[in-house]
DOMITI-454597 format. One line per 3 residues: number of its first residue (from 1); their letters; for each residue z, y, x negated of C-alpha. Coordinates in nm, 3 decimals. Layout:
<nodes>
NUM) a) Z/Y/X; ...
</nodes>
This chain:
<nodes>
1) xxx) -4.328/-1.231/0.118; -4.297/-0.910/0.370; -4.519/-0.631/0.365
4) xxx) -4.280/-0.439/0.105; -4.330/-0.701/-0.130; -4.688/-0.724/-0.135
7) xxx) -4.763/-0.334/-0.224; -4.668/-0.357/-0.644; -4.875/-0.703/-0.570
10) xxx) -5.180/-0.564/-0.397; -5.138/-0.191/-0.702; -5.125/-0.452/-0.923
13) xxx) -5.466/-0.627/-0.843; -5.671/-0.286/-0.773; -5.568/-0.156/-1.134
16) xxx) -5.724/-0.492/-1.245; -6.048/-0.466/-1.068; -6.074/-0.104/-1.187
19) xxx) -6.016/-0.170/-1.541; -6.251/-0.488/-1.519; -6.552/-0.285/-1.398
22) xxx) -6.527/-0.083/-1.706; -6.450/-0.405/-1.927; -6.675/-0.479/-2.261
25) xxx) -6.569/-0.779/-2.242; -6.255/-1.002/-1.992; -6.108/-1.331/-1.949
28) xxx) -5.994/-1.476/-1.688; -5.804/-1.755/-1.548; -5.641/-1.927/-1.286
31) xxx) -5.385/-2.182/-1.463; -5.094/-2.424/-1.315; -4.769/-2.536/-1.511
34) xxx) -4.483/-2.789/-1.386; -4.140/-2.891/-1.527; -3.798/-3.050/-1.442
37) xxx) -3.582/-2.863/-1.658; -3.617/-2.535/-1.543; -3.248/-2.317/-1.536
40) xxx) -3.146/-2.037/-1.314; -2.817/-1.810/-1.378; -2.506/-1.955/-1.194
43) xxx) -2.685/-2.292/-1.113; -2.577/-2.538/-1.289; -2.869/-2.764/-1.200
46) xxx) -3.182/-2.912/-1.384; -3.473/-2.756/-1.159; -3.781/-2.865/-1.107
49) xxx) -4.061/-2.548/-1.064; -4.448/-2.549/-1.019; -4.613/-2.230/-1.102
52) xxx) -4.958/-2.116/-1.013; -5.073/-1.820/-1.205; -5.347/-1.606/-1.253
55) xxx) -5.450/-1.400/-1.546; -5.672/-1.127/-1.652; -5.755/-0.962/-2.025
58) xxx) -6.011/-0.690/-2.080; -6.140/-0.478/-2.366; -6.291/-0.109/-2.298
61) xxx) -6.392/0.170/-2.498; -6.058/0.274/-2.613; -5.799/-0.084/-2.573
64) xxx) -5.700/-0.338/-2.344; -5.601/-0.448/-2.015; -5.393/-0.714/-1.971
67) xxx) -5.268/-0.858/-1.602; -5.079/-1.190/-1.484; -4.924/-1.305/-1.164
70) xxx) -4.720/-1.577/-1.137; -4.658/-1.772/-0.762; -4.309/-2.000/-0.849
73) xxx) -4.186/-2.266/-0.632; -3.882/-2.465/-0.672; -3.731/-2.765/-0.583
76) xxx) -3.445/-2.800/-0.365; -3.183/-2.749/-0.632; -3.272/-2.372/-0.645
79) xxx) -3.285/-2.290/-0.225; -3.453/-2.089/-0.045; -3.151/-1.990/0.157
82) xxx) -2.793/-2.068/0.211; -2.794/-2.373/0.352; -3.185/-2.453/0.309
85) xxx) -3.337/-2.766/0.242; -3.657/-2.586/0.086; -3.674/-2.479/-0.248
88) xxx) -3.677/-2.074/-0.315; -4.029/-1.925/-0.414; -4.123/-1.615/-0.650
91) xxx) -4.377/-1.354/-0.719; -4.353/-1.196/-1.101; -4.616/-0.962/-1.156
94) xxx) -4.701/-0.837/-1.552; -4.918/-0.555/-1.646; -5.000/-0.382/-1.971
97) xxx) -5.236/-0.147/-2.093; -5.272/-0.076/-2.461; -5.460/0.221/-2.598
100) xxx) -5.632/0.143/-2.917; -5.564/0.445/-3.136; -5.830/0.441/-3.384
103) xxx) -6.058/0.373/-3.096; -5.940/0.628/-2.893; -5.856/0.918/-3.173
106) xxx) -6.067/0.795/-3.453; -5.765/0.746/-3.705; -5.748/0.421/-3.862
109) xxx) -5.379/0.265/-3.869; -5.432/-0.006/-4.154; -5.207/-0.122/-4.394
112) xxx) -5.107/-0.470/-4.601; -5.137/-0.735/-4.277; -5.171/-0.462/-4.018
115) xxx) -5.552/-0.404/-3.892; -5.434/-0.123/-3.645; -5.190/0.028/-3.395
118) xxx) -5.174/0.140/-3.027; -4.989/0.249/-2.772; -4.853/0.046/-2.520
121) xxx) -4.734/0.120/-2.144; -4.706/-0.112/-1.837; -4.446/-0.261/-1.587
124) xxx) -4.309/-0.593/-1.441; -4.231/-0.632/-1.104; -4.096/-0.975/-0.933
127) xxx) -3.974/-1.083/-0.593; -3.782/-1.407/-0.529; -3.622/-1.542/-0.214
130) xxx) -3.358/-1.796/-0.304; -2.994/-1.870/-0.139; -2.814/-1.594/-0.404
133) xxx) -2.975/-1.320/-0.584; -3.280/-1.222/-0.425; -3.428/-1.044/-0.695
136) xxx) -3.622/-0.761/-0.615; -3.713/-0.623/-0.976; -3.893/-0.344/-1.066
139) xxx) -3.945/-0.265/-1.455; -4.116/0.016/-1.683; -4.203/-0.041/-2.045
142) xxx) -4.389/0.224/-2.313; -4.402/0.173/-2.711; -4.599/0.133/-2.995
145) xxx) -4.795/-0.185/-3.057; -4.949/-0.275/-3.371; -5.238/-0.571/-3.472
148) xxx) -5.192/-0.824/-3.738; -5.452/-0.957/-3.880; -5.486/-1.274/-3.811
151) xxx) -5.779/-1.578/-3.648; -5.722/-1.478/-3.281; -5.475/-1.219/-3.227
154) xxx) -5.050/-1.126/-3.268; -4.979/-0.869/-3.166; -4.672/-0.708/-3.173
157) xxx) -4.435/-0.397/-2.967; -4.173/-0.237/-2.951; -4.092/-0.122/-2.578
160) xxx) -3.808/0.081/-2.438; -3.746/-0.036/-2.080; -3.673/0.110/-1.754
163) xxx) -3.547/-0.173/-1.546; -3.382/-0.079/-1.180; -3.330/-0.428/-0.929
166) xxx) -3.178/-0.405/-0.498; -3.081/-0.779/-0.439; -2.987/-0.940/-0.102
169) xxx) -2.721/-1.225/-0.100; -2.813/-1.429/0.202; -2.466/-1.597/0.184
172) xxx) -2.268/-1.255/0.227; -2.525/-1.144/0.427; -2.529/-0.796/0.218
175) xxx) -2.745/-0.591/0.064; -2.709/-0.379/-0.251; -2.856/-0.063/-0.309
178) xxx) -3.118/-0.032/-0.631; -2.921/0.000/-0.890; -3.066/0.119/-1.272
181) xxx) -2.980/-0.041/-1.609; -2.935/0.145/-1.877; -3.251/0.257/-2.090
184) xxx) -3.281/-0.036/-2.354; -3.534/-0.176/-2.620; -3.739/-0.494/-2.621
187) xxx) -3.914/-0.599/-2.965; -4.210/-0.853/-2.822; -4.473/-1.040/-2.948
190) xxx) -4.780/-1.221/-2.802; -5.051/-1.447/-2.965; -5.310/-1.675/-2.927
193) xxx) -5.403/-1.849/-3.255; -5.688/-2.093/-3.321; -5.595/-2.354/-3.542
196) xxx) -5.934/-2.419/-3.729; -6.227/-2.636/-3.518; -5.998/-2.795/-3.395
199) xxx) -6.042/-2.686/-3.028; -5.620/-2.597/-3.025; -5.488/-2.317/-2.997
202) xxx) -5.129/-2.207/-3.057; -5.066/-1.921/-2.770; -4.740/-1.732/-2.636
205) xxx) -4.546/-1.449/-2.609; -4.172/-1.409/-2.784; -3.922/-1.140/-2.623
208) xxx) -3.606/-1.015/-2.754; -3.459/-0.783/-2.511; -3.115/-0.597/-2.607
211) xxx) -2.819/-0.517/-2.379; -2.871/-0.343/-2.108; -2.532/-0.205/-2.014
214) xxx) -2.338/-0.282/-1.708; -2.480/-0.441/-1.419; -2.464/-0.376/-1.030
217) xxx) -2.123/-0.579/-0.995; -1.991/-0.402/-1.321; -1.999/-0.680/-1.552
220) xxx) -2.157/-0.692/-1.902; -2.505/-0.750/-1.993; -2.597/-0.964/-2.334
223) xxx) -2.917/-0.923/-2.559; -3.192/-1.191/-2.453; -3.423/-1.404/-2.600
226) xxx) -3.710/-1.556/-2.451; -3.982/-1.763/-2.637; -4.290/-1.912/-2.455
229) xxx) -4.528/-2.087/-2.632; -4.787/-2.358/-2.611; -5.004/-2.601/-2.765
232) xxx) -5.370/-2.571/-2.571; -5.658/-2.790/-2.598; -6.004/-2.696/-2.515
235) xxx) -6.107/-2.973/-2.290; -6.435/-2.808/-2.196; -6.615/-2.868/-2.520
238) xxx) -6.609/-3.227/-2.454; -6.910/-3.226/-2.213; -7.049/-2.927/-2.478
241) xxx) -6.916/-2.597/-2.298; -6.621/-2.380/-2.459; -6.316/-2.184/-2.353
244) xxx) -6.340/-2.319/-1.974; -6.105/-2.555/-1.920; -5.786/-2.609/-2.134
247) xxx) -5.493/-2.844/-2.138; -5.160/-2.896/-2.297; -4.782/-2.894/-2.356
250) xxx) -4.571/-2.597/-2.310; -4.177/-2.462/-2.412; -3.976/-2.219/-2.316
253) xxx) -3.690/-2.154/-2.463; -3.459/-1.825/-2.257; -3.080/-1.733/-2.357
256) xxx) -2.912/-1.525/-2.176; -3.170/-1.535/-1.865; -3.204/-1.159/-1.749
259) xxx) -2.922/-1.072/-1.955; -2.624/-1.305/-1.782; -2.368/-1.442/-2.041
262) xxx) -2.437/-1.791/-2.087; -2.090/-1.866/-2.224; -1.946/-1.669/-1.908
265) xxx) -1.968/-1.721/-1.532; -2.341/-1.769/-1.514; -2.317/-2.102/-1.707
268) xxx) -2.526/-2.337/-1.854; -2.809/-2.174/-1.586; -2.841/-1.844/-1.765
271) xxx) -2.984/-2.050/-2.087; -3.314/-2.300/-2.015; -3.491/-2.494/-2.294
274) xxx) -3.773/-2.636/-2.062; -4.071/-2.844/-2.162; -4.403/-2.805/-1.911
277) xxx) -4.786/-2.952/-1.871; -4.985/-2.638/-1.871; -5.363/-2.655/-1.732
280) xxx) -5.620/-2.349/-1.738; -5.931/-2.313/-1.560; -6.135/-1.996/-1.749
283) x) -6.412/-1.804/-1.530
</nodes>
């Protein structure tokens, strides 16, 4: 990763430590995932990824932080260059912050399975180096956000997104400038649900992410869907702790990966229905 790529990573991680000093309360995690079955636009190969991650949620006096980082490594069917025998290797970086607004302006949003409402702002950014694309995105979101009621939480936004990306094609050798998306909405979810004692829990995020006009080369974009979710176990309560160590099975199911037409040119890569072992070490 060069020096340019570290600064949203290194922006990233102070806004973390700043909002966890003024934290009521935080979680956080270091976690690993593998699979085979992993898809990338215009591949038409099963890939095999492992993903280190590490994750970060905080409450304070008027919402929530919420930060993840995810370190991807492929196998050699997604390269690291044209012609490489290594597999290509990614940085995504998530951040949101969601302002509680009863909390913050003492007005209660509550109504049938809704326990409140906030406002939500944040940004992705991601660098990959691979033998195509070379993603260098960079991402702004803002909405509204509002709480069901539920055990755990689901909570659910509506986003309008900013998206701009300047990828390098190491087989052309040629670089093309950043180029902006048009302005587009995202309705997304995210939950973590316990299912009774059980020591499970049902956790994930959904994303449904509309059109977002023409892209760089001039071709069409298509709505996208992307569902994560898993089945955890709390492991930890075995030798009588809780919440530090969980294990389980994972899906992810992503058509129309970052909006390429999986009936078009990108191919079977631009839709991945990929079953992972997830692992989470809680501090």
């Amino acid at each position: 990763m060069n020096t340019l790529s570290r600064i949203p990573l290194v922006a990233a991680f102070a806004a973390l430590c700043a909002g966890a000093q003024a934290a009521d309360w935080s979680d956080t995690y270091i976690g690993y995932r593998t699979g085979s079955k992993f898809h990338e636009p215009f591949n038409p190969n099963d890939i095999g990824k492992d993903i280190i991650n590490l994750s970060h949620v905080s409450g304070y006096k008027y919402g929530t932080n919420f930060f993840n980082v995810d370190f991807l490594k492929s196998d050699e069917k997604d390269p690291a260059g044209a012609g490489s025998t290594n597999g290509a290797h990614e940085v995504y970086i998530v951040y949101r912050h969601t302002l509680d607004i009863e909390k913050a302006f003492g007005t209660p949003v509550r109504f049938g399975p809704i326990r409140g409402a906030g406002l939500t702002a944040g940004f992705d950014v991601n660098a990959k180096t691979d033998a195509g694309y070379n993603s260098k995105k960079r991402m702004f979101v803002f909405g509204p956000t509002v709480f069901v009621d539920v055990p755990g939480f689901l909570n659910v936004s509506l986003l309008v997104l900013k998206e701009s990306n300047a990828p390098y094609n190491t087989f052309t050798n040629t670089s093309t400038p950043r180029y902006s998306y048009k302005t587009h909405p995202m309705l997304t979810a995210a939950w973590g649900i316990p299912i009774g004692s059980t020591g499970l829990s049902f956790e994930g995020f959904m994303n449904w992410i509309a059109s977002k006009g023409s892209n760089e080369f001039g071709g069409g974009t298509k709505p996208e869907t992307n569902i994560d979710m898993q089945l955890m176990y709390d492991v930890s309560t075995l030798w009588g702790s809780k919440g530090k160590f969980k294990l389980g099975l994972e899906y992810q199911y992503w058509k129309n990966k970052f909006g390429n037409n999986h009936e078009g040119a990108a191919g079977d890569g631009a839709f991945a229905k990929t079953p992972m072992i997830r692992a989470q070490y809680h501090f």
